[in-house]
C-alpha positions in Angstrom: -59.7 208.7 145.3 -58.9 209.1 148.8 -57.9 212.5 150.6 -54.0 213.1 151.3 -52.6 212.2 154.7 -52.0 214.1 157.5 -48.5 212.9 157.0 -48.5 213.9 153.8 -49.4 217.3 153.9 -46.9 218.2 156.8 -44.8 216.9 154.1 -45.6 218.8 151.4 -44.9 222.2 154.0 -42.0 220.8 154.8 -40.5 221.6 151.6 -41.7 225.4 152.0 -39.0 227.7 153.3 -39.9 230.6 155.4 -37.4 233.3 153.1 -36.1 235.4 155.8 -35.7 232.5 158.7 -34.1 230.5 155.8 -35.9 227.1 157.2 -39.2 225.5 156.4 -43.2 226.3 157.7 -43.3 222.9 159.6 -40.1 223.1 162.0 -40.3 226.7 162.7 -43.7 225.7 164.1 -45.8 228.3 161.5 -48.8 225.3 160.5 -51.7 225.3 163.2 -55.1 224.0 163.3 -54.5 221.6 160.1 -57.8 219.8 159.0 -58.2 217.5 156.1 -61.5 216.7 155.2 -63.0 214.9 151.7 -59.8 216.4 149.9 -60.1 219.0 151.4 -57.0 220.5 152.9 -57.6 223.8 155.5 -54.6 225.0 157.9 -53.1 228.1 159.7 -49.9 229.9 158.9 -48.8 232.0 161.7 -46.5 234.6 160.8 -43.5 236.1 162.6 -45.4 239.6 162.2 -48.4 240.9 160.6 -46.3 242.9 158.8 -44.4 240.5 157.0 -43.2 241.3 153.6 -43.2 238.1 152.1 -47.0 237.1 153.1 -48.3 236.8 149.6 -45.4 234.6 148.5 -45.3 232.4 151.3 -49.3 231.6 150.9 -48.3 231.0 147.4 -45.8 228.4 147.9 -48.0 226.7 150.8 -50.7 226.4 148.5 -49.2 225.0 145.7 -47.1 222.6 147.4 -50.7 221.0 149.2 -52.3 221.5 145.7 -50.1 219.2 144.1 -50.9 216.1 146.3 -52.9 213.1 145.0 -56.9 213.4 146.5 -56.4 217.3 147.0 -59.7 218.8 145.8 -59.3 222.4 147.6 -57.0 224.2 149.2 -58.0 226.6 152.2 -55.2 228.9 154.0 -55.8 231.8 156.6 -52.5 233.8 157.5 -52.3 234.6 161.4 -49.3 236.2 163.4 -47.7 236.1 166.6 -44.9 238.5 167.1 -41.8 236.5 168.8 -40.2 238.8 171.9 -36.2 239.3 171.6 -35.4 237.9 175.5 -34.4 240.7 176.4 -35.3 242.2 180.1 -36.7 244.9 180.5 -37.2 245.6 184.4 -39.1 248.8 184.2 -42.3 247.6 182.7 -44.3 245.1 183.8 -46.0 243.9 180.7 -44.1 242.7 177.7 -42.7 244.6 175.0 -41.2 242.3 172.9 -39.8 244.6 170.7 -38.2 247.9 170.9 -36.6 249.7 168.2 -34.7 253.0 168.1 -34.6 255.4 165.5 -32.1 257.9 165.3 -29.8 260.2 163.4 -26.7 262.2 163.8 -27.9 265.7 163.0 -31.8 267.0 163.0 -33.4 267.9 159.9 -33.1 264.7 157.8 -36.8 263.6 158.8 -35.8 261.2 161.6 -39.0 262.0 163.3 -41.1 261.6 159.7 -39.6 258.3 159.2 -40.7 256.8 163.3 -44.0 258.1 162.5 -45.0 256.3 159.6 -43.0 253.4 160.5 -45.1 253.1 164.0 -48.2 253.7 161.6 -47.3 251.2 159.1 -47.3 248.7 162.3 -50.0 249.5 163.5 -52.2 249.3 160.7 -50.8 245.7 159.6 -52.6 244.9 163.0 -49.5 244.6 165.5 -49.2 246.2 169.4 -47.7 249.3 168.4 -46.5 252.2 171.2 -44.3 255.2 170.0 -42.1 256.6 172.6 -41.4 260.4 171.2 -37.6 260.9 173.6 -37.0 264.2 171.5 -37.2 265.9 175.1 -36.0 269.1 173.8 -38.0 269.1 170.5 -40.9 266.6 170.8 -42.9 266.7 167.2 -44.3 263.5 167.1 -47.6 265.1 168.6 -48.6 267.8 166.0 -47.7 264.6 163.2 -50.3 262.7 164.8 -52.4 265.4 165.3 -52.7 264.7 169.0 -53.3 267.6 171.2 -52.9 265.8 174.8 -53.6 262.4 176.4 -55.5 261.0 179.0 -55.8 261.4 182.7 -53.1 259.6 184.5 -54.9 255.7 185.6 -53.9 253.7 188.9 -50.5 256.2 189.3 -49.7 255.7 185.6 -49.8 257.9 182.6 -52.2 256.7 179.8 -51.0 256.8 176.4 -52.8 259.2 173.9 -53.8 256.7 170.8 -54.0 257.6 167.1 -53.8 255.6 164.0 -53.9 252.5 166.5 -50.2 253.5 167.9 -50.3 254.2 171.5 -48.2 257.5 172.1 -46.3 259.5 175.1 -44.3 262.5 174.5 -42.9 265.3 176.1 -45.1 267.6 173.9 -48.4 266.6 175.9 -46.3 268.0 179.8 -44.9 271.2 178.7 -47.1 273.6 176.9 -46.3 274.9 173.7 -43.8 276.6 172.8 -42.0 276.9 176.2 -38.4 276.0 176.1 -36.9 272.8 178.2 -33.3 274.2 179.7 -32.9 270.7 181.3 -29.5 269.2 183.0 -28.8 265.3 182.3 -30.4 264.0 185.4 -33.6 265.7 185.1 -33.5 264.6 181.4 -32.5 261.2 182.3 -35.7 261.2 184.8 -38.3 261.9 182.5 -37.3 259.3 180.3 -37.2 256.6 183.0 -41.2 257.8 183.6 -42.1 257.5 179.8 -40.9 253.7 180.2 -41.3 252.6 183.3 -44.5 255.2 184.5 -46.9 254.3 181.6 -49.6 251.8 181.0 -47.8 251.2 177.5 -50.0 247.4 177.6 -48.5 244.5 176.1 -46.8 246.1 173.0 -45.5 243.6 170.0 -43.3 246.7 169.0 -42.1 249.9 170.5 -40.5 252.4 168.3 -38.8 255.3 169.8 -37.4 258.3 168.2 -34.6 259.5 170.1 -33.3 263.5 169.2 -30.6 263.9 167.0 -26.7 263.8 168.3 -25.1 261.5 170.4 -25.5 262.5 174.1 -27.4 262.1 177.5 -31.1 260.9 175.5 -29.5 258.4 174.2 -27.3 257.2 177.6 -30.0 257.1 179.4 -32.7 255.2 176.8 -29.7 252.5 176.6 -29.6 252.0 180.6 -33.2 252.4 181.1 -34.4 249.6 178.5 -32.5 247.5 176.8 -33.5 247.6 172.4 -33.8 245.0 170.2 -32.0 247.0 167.7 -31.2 250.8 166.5 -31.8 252.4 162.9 -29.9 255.6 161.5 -32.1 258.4 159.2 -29.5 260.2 156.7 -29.8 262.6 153.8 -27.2 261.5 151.2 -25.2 264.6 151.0 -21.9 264.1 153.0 -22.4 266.9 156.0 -25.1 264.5 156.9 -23.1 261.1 156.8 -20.5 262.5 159.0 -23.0 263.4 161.6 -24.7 259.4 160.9 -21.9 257.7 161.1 -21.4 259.0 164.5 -25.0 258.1 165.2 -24.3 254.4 164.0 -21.1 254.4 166.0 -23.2 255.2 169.0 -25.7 251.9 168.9 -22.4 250.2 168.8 -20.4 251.6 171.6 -23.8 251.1 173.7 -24.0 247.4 172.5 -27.1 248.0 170.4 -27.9 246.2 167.2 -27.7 247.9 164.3 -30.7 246.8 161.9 -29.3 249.3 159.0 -29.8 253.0 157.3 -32.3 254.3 156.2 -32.0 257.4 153.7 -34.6 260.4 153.3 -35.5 262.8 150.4 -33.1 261.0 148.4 -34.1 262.8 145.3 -36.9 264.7 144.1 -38.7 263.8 140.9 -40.1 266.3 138.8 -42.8 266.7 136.4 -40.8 265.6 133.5 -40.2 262.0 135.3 -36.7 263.6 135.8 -35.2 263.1 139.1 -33.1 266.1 140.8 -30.5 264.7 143.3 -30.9 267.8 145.8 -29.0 266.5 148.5 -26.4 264.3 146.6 -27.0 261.0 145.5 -26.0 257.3 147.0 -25.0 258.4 150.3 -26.9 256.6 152.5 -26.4 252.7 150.9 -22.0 254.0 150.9 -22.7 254.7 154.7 -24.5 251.9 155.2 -21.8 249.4 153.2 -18.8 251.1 154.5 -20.5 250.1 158.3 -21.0 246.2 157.4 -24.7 247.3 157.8 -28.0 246.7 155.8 -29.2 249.4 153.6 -32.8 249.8 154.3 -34.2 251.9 151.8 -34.6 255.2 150.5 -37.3 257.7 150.8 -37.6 260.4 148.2 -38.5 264.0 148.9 -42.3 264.9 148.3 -44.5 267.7 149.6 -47.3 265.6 150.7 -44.9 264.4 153.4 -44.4 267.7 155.1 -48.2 268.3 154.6 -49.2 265.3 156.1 -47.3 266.4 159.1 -48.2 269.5 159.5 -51.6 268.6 159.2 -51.6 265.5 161.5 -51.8 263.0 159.1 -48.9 260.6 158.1 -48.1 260.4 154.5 -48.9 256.5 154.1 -52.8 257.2 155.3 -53.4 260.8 153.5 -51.3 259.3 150.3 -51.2 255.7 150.2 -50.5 255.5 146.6 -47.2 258.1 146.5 -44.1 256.7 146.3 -42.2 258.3 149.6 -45.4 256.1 151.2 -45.3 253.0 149.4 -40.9 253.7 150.2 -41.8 253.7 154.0 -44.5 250.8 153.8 -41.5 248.8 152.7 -39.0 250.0 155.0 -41.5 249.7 157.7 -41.8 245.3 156.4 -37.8 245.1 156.2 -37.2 246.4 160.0 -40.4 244.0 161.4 -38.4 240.9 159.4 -35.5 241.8 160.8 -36.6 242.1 164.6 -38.3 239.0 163.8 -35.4 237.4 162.5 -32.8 238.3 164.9 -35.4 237.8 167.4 -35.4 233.6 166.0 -31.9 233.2 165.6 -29.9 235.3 168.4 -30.8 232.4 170.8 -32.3 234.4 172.8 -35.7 234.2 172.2 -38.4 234.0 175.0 -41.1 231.2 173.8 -44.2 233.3 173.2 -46.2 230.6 175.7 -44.4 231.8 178.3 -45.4 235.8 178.2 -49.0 235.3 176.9 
């Protein structure tokens, strides 16, 4: 029996739909380097993002749909990415970003900075370009939950990001020692953001996640004019104190013409030995917030001591506990938001071809 065509097999993947993009493998471009050889079949799916949520099931579907051709003896598939940038400019830095994403909340103290963290980390480790910008001037965190201490010596009159858990970081935390109080105006704060964008040798970076400080004032004016985002995410608790303070935070991305990707909620509930779970904070608040906007709800994040631990101690709750459910909660959350940039990224027409920034 003779082996399939190459006709064939483009075929076959035709008939595969890419579930987020809502089209198939073949016209989106995702098949590269197809052989055919004896039976058998061997080609290249290149992902939107090595973080994709759906990797398993689109192998699975690929696959099977070659499988099922006449003269198909084996199937070989290896799974690539390439990260698609959202178009827009971004004058300030000379090397792409193609992504930046902001993640914010109304009020401090819902674990805004927690969530960026392992977000960034869950990036990272799928094996994309990740850089975290830590813009909470006033309280900058994101060091001590990296365990980070300081960064490197400024190269070629730009500051060098520290690096741990393959993110590349800047924050405020590594200029000021600790400890000693910023009593900044607007324009000096607006300043020292413009450096952490347009002063550092962030690379080529597939995503940049930023955690802006709580509220709704001059941080967030200033990130919005000094680098456009591909799209902004709110960090509630679901009591209703909380969603008051969010929904001003949501209104915010709009009024500054920002995307909003959806809500995400933290320590929904806390489950007890029994199995039992306690609704500290209320219960629901965050996916109500998140309908009554028109916005997705991301996903929820219950409350567990290993989180705080973990970032007290330096290390993020989805590398010191893999297996708990608040990490296995953000591991998802962290696949949702790099569908969606990818997705808005393919289908706000837009998008810069990826030839053309490589």
């Amino acid at each position: 029996m003779t082996g399939p065509t190459q006709e064939a097999v483009l075929a076959a993947l035709g008939r595969v739909q890419e579930p987020e993009l809502h089209r198939d493998l073949v016209s989106l471009g995702m098949i590269k380097d197809l052989r055919i050889e004896d039976g058998r079949v061997g080609f290249v799916i290149e992902l939107t993002t090595p973080a994709c949520p759906l990797r398993d099931r689109i192998e699975r579907e690929a696959r099977q749909a070659v499988a099922g051709l006449p003269g198909v003896s084996q199937v070989d598939v290896s799974l690539t990415s390439n990260v698609p940038m959202d178009g827009r400019p971004r004058g300030l830095i000379q090397r792409p970003i193609r992504n930046a994403v902001a993640i914010a909340s109304g009020k401090g103290g819902v674990g805004k900075t927690t969530v960026a963290v392992n977000v960034a980390v869950v990036l990272a480790r799928s094996g994309a370009r990740v850089g975290l910008l830590d813009a909470d001037i006033y309280g900058p965190n994101v060091p001590t939950m990296l365990g980070l201490t300081g960064m490197p010596q400024p190269r070629d009159g730009k500051l060098v990001p520290a690096e741990a858990y393959g993110l590349r970081v800047i924050s405020m935390g590594f200029l000021v020692p600790r400890g000693q109080p910023l009593i900044w105006r607007g324009p000096m704060l607006h300043s020292a953001i413009r450096q952490f964008i347009g002063d550092v040798d962030w690379g080529e970076l597939d995503y940049l996640v930023v955690d802006l400080p709580p509220g709704t004032g001059d941080a967030q004016l200033s990130l919005s004019q000094s680098m456009p985002l591909s799209g902004g995410v709110i960090v509630t608790l679901p009591q209703e104190v909380s969603l008051e303070d969010a929904r001003r935070g949501l209104e915010m991305f709009r009024t500054m013409d920002v995307p909003v990707l959806g809500v995400i909620e933290n320590m929904s509930y806390l489950e007890l030995p029994d199995g039992t779970r306690l609704d500290v904070f209320g219960q629901g608040g965050g996916e109500r917030l998140a309908k009554d906007a028109g916005v997705p709800f991301i996903g929820s994040v219950p409350m567990d001591p290993n989180v705080r631990v973990g970032g007290d101690g330096g290390v993020p709750v989805v590398v010191g506990h893999p297996e708990s459910a608040s990490a296995r909660a953000l591991v998802s959350i962290a696949e949702d938001l790099a569908a969606k940039l990818s997705v808005r990224a393919l289908t706000q027409g837009n998008v810069v071809p990826i030839s053309m920034i490589d």
